[in-house]
N, CA, C and O atoms as a Tripos MOL2 file, in Angstrom:
@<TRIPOS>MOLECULE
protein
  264   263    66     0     0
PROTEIN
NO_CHARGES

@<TRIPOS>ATOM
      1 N           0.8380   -1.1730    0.0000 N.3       1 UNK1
      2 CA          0.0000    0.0000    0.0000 C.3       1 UNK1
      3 C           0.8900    1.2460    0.0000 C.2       1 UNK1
      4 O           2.0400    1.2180    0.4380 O.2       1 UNK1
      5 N           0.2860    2.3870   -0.5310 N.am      2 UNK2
      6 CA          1.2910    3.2680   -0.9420 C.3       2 UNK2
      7 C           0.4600    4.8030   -0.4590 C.2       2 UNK2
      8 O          -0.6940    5.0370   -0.8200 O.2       2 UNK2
      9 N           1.1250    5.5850    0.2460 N.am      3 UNK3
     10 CA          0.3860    6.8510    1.3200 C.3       3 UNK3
     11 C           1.3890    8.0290    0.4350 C.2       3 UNK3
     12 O           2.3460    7.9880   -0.3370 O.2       3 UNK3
     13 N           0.5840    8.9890    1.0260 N.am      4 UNK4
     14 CA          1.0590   10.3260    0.5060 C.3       4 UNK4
     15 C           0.9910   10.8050    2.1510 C.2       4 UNK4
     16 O           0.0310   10.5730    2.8860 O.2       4 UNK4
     17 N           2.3290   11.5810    2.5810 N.am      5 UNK5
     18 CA          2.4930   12.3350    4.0140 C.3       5 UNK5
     19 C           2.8350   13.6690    3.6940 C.2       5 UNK5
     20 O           3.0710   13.9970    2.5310 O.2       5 UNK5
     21 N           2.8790   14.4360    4.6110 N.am      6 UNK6
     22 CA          2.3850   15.5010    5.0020 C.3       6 UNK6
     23 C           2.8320   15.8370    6.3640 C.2       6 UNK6
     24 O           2.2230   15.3250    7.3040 O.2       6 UNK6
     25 N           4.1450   16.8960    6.6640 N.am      7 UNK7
     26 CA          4.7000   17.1710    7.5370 C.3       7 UNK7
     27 C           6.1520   17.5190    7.5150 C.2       7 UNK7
     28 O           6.5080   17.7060    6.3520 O.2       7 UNK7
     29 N           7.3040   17.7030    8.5420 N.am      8 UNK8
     30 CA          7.7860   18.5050    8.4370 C.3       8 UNK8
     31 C           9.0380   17.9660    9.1810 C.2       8 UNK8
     32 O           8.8900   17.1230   10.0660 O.2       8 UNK8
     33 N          10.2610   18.4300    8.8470 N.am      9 UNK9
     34 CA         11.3790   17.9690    8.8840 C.3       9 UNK9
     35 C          11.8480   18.3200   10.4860 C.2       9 UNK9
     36 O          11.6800   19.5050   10.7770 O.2       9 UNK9
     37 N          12.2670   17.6840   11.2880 N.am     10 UNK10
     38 CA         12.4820   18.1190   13.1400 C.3      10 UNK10
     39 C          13.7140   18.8680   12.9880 C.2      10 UNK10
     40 O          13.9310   19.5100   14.0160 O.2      10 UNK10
     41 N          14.5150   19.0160   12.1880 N.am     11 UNK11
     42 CA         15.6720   20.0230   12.7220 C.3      11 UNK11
     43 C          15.5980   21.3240   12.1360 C.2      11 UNK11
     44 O          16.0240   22.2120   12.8750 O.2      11 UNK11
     45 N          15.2000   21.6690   11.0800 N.am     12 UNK12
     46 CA         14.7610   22.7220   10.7440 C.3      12 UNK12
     47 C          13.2890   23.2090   10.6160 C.2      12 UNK12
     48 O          13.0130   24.3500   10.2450 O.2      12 UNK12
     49 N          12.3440   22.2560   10.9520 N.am     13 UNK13
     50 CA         10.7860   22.3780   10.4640 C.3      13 UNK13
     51 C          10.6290   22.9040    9.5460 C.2      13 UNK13
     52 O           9.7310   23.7310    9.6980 O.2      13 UNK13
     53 N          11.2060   22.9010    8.1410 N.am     14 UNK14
     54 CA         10.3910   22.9090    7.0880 C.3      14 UNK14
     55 C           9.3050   21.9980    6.4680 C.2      14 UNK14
     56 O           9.4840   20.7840    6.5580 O.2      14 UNK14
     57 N           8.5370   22.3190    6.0380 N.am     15 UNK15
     58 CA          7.0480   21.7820    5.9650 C.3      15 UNK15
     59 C           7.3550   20.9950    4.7920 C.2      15 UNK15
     60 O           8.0880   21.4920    3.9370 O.2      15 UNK15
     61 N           6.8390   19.7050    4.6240 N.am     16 UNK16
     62 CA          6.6870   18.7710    2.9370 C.3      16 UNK16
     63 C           5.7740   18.8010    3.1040 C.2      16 UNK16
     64 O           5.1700   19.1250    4.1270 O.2      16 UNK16
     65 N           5.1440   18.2090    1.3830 N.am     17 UNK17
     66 CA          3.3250   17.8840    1.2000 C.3      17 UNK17
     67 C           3.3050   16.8770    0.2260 C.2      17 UNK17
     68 O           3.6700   17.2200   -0.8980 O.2      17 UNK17
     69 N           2.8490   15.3340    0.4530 N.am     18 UNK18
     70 CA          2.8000   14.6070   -0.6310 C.3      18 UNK18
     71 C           3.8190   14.0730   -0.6710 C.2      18 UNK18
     72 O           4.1720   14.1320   -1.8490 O.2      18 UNK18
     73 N           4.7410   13.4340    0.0470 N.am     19 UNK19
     74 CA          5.9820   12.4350   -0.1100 C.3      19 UNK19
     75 C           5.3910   11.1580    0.0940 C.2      19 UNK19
     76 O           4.9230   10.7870    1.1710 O.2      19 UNK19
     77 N           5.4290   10.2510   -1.3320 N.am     20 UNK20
     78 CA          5.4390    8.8460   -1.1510 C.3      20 UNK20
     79 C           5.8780    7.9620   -0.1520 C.2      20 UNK20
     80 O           7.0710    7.7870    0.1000 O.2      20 UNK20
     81 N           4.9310    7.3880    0.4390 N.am     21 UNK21
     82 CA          5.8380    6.2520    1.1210 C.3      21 UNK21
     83 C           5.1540    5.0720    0.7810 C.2      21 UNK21
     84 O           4.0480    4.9940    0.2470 O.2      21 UNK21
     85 N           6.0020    4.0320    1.1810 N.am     22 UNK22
     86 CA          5.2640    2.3190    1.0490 C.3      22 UNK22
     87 C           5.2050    1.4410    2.2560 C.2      22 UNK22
     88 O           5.9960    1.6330    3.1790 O.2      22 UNK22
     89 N           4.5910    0.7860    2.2880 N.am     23 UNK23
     90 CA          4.3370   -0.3830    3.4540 C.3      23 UNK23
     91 C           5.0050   -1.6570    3.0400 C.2      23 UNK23
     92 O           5.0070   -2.6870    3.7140 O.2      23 UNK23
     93 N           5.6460   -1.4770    1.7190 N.am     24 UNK24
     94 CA          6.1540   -2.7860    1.7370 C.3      24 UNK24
     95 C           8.1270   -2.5300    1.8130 C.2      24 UNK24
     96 O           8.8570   -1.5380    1.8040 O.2      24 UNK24
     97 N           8.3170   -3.8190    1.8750 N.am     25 UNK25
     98 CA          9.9960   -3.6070    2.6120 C.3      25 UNK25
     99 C          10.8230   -2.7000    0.9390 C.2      25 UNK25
    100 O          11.5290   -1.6990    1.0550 O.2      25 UNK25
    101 N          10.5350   -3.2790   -0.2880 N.am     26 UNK26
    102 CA         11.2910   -2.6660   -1.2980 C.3      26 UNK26
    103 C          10.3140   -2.9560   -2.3680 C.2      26 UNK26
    104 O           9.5790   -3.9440   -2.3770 O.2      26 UNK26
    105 N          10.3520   -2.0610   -3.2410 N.am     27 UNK27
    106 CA          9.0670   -2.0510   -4.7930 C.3      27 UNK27
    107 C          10.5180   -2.1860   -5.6430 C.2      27 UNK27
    108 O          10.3440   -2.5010   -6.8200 O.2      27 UNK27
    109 N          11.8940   -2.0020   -5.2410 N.am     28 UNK28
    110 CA         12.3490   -2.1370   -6.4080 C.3      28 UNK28
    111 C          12.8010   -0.5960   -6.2640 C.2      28 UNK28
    112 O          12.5970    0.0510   -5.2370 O.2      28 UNK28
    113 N          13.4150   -0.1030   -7.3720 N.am     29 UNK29
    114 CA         14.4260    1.0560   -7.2080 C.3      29 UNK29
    115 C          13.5440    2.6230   -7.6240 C.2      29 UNK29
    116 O          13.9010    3.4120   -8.4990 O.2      29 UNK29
    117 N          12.4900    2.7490   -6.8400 N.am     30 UNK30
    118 CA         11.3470    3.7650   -7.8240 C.3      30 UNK30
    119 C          12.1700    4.7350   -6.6070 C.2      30 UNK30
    120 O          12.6970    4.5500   -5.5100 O.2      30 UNK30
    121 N          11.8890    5.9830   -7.6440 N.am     31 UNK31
    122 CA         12.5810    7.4660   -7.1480 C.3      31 UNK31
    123 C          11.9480    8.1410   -6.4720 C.2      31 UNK31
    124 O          12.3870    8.9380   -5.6420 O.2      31 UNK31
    125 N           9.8120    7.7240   -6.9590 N.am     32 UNK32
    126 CA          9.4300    8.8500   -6.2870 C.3      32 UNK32
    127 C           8.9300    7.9570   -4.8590 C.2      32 UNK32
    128 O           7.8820    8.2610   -4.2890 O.2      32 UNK32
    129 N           9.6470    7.0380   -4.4600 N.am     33 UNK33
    130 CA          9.3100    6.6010   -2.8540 C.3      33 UNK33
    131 C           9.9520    7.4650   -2.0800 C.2      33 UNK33
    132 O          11.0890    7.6550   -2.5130 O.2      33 UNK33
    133 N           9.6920    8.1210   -1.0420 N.am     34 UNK34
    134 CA         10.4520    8.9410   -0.4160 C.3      34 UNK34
    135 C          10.8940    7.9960    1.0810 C.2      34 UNK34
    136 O          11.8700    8.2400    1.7910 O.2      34 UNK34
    137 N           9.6530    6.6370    1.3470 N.am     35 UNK35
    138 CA         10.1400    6.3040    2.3870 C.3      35 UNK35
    139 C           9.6890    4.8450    2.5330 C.2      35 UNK35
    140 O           8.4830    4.5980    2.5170 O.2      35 UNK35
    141 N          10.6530    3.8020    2.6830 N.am     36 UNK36
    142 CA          9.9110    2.4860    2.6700 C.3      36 UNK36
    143 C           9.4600    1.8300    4.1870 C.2      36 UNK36
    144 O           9.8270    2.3770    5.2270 O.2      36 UNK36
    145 N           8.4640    0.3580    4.1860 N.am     37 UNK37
    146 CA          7.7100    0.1020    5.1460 C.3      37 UNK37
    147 C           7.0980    0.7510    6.4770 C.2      37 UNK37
    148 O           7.0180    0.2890    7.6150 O.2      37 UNK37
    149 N           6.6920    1.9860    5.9420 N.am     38 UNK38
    150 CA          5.6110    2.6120    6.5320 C.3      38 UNK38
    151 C           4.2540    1.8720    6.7170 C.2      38 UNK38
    152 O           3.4650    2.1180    5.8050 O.2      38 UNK38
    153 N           3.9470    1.3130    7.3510 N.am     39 UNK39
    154 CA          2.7200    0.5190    7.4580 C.3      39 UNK39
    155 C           1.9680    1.7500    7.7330 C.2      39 UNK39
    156 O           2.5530    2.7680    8.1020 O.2      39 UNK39
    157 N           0.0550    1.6740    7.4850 N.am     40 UNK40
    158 CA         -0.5460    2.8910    8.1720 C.3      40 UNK40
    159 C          -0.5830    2.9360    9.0960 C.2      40 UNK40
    160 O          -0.3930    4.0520    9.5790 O.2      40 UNK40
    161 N          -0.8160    1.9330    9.9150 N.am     41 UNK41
    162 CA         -0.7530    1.6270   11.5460 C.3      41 UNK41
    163 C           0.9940    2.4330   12.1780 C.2      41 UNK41
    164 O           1.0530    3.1140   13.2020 O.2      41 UNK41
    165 N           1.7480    2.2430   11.6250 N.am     42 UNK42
    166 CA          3.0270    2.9560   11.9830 C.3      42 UNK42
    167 C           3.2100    4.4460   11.5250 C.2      42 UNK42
    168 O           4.0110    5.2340   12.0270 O.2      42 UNK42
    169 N           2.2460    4.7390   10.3750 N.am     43 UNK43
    170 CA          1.6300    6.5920   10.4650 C.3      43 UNK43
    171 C           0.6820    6.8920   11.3370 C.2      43 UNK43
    172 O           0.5300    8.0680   11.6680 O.2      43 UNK43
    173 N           0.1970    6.2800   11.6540 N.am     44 UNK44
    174 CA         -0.5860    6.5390   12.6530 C.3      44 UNK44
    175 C          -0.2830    6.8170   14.4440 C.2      44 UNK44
    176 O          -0.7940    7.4730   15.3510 O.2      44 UNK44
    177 N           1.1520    5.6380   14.2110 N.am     45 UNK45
    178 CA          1.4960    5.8220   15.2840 C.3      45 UNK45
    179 C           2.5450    7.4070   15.2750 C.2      45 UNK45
    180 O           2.6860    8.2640   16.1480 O.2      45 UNK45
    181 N           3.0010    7.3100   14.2070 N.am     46 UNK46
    182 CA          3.7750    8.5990   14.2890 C.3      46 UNK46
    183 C           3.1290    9.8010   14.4590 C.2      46 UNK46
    184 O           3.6640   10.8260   14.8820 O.2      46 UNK46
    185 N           2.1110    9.6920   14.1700 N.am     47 UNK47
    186 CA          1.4870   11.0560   13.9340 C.3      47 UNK47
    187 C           0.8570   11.4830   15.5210 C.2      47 UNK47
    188 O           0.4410   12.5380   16.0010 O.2      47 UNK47
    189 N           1.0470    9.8960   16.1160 N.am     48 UNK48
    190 CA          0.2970   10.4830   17.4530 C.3      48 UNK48
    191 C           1.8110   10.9420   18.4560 C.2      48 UNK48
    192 O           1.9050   11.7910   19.3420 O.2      48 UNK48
    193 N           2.5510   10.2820   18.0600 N.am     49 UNK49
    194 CA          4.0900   10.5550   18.9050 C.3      49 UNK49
    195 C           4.1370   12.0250   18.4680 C.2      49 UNK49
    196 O           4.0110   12.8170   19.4020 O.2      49 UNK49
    197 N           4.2720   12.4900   17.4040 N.am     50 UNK50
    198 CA          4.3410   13.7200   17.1680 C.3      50 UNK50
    199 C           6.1140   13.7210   16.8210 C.2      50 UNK50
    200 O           6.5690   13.2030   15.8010 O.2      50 UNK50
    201 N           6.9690   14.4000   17.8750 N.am     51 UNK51
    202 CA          8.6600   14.7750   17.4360 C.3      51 UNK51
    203 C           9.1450   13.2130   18.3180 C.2      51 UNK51
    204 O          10.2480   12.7340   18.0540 O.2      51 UNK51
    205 N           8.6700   12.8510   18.8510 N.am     52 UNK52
    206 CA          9.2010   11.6500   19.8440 C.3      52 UNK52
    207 C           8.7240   10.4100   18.9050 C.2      52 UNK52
    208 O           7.9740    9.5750   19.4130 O.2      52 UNK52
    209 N           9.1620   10.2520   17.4600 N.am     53 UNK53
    210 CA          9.7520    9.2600   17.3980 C.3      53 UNK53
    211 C          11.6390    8.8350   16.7300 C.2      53 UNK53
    212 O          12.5970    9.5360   17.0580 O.2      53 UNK53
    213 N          11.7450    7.8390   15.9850 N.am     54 UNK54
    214 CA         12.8180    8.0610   15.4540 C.3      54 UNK54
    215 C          13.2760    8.2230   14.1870 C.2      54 UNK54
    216 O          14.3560    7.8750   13.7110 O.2      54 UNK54
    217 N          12.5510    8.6650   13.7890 N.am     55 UNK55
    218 CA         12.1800    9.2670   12.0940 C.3      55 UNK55
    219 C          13.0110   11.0030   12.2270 C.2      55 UNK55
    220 O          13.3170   11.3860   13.3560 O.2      55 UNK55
    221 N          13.2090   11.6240   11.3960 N.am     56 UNK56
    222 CA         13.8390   12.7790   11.2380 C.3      56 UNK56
    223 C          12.7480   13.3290   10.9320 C.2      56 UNK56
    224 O          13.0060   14.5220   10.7710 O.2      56 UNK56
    225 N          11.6620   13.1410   10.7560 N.am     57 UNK57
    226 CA         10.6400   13.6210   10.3000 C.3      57 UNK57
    227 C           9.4300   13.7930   11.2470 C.2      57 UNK57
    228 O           9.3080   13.0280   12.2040 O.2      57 UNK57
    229 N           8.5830   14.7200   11.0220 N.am     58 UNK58
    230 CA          7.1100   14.7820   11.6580 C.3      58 UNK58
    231 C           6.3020   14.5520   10.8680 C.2      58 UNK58
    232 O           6.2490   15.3690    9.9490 O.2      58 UNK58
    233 N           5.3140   13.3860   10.8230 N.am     59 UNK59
    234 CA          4.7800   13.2050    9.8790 C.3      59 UNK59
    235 C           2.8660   13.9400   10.8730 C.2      59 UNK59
    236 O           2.3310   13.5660   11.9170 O.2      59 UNK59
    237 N           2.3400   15.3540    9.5450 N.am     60 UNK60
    238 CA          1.3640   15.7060   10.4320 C.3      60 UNK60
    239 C           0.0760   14.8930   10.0130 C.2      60 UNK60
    240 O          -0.8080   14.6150   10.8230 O.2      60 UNK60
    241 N           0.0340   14.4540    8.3720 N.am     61 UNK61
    242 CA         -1.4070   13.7480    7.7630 C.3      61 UNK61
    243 C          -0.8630   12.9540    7.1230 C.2      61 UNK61
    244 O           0.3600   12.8470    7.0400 O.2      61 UNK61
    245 N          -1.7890   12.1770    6.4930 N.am     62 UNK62
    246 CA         -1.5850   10.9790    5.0990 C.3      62 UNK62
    247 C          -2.6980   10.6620    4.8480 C.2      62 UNK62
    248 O          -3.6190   10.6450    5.6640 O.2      62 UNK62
    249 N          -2.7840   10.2910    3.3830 N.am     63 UNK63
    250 CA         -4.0320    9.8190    2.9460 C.3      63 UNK63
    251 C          -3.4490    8.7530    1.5980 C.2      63 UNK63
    252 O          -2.3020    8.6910    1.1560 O.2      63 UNK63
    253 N          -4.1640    8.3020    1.3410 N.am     64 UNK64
    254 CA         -3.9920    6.7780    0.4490 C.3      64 UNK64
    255 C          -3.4030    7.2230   -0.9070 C.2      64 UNK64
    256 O          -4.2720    7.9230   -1.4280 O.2      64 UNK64
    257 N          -2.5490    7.1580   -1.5510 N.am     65 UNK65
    258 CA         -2.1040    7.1770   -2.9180 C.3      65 UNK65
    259 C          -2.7090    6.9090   -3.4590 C.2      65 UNK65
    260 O          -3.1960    5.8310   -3.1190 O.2      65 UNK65
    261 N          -3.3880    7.6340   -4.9870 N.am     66 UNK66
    262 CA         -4.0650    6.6960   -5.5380 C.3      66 UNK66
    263 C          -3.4300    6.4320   -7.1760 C.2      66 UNK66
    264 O          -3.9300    5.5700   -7.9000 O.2      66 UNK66
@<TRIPOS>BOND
     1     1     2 1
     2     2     3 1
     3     3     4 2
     4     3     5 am
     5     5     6 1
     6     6     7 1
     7     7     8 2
     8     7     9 am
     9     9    10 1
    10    10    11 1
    11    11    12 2
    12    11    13 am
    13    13    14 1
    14    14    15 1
    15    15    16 2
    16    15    17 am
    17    17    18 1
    18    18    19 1
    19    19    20 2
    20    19    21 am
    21    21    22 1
    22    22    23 1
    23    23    24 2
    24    23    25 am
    25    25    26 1
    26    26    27 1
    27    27    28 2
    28    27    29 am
    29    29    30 1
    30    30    31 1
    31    31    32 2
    32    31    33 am
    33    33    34 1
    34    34    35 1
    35    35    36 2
    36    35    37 am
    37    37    38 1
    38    38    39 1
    39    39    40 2
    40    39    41 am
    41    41    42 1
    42    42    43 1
    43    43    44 2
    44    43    45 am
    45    45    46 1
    46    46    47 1
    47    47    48 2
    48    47    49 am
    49    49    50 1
    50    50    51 1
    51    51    52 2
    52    51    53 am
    53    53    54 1
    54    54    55 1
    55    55    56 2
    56    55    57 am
    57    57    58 1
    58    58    59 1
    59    59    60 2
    60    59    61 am
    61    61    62 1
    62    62    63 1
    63    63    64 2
    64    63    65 am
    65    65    66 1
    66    66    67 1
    67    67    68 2
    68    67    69 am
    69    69    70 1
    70    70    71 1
    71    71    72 2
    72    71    73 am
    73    73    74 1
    74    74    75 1
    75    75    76 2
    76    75    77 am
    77    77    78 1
    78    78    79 1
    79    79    80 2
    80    79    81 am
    81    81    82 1
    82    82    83 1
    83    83    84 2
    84    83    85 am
    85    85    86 1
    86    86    87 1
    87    87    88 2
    88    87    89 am
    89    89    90 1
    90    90    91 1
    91    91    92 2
    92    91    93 am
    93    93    94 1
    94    94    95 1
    95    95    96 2
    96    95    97 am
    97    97    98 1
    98    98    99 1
    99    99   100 2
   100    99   101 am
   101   101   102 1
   102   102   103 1
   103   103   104 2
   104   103   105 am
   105   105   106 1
   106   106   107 1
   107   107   108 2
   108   107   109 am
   109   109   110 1
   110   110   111 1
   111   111   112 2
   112   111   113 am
   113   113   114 1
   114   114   115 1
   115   115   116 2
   116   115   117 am
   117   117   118 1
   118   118   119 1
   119   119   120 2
   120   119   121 am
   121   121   122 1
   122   122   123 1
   123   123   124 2
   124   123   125 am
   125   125   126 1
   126   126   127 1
   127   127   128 2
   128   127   129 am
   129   129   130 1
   130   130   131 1
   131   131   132 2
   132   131   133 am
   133   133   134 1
   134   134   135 1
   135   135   136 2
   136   135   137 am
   137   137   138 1
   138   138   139 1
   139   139   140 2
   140   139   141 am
   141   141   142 1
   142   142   143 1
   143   143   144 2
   144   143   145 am
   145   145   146 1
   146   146   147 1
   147   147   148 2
   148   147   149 am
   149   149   150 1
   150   150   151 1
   151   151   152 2
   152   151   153 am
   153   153   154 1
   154   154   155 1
   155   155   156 2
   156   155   157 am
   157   157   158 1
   158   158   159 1
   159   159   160 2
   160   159   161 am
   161   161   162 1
   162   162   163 1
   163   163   164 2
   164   163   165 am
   165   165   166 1
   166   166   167 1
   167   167   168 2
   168   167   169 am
   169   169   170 1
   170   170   171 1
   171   171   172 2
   172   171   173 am
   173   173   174 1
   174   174   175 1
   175   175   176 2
   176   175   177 am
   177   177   178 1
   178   178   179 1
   179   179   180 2
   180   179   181 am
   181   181   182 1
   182   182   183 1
   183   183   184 2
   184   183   185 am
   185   185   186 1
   186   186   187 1
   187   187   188 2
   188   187   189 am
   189   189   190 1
   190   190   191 1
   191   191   192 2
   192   191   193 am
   193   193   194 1
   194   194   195 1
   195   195   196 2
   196   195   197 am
   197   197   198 1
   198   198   199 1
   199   199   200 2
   200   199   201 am
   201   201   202 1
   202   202   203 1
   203   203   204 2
   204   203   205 am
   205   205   206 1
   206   206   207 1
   207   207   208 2
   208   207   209 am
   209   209   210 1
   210   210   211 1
   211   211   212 2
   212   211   213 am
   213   213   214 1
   214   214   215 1
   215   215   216 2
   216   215   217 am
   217   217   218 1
   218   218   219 1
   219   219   220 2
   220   219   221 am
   221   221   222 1
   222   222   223 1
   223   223   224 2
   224   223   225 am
   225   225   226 1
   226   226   227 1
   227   227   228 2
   228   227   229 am
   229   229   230 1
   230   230   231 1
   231   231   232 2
   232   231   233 am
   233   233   234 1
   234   234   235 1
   235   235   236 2
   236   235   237 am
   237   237   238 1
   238   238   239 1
   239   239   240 2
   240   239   241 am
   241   241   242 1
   242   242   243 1
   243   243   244 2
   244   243   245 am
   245   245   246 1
   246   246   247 1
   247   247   248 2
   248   247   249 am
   249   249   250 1
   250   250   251 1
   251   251   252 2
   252   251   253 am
   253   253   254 1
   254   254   255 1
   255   255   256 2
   256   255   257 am
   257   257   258 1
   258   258   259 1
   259   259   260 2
   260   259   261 am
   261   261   262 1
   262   262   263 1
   263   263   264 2
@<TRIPOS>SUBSTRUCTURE
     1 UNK1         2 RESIDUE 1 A UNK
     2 UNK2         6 RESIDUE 1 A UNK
     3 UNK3        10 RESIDUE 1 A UNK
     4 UNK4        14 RESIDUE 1 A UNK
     5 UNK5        18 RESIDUE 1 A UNK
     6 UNK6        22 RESIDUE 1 A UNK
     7 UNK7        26 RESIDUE 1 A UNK
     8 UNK8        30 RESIDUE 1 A UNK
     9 UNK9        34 RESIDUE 1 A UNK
    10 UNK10       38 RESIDUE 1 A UNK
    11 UNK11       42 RESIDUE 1 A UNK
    12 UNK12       46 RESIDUE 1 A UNK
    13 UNK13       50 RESIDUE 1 A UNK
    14 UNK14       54 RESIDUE 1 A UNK
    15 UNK15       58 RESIDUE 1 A UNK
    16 UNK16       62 RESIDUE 1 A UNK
    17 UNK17       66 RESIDUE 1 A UNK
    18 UNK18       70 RESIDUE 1 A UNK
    19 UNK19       74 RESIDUE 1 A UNK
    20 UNK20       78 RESIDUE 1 A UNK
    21 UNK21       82 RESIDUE 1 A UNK
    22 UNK22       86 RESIDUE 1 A UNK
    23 UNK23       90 RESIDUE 1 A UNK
    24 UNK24       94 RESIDUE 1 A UNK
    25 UNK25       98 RESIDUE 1 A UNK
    26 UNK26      102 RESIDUE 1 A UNK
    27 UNK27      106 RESIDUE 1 A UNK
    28 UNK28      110 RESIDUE 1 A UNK
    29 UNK29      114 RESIDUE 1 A UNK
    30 UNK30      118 RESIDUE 1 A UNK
    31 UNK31      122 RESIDUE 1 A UNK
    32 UNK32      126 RESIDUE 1 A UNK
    33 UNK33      130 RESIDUE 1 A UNK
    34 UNK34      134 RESIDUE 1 A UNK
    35 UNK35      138 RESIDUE 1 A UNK
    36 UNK36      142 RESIDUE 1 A UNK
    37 UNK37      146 RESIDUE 1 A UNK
    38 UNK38      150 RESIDUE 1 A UNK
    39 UNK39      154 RESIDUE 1 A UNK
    40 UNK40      158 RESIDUE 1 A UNK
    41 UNK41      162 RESIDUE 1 A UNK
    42 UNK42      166 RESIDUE 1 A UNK
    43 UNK43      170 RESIDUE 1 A UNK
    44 UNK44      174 RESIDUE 1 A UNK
    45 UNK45      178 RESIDUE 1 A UNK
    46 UNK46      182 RESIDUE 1 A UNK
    47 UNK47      186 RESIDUE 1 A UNK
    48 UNK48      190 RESIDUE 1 A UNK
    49 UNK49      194 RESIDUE 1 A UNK
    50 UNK50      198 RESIDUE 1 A UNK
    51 UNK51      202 RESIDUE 1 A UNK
    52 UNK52      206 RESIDUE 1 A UNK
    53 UNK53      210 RESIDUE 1 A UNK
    54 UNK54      214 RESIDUE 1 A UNK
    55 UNK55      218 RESIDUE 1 A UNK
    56 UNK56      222 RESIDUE 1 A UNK
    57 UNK57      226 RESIDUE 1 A UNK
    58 UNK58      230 RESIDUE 1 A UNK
    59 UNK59      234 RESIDUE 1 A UNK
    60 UNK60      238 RESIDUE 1 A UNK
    61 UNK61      242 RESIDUE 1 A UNK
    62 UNK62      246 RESIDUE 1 A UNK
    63 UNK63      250 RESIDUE 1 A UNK
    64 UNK64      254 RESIDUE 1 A UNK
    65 UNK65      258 RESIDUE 1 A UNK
    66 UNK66      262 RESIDUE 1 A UNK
């Protein structure tokens, strides 16, 4: 399954919109993945950790790729 996120980088907080990610371990060498095995259940969890997890990232939304 493949998400579009939404959020913002922890050391500088600049804001992204729409970075690919996947739930599966590798699709193979695609460019526009920005992040692999993201399960939604593990955006979900990030999004509730907020800066406390271990991602460089804040992830604030996601919604389903289509």
């Amino acid at each position: 399954m493949e998400y579009l996120i939404t959020g913002y980088w922890k050391d500088d907080k600049i804001e992204f919109k729409d970075y690919k990610v996947t739930s599966t371990q590798d699709s193979g060498e695609d460019d526009d993945i920005f992040y692999y095995e993201l399960t939604e259940d593990k955006i979900k969890d990030a999004i509730a950790k907020g800066e406390d997890t271990d991602l460089e990232f804040v992830i604030t939304s996601y919604r389903e790729a289509t």
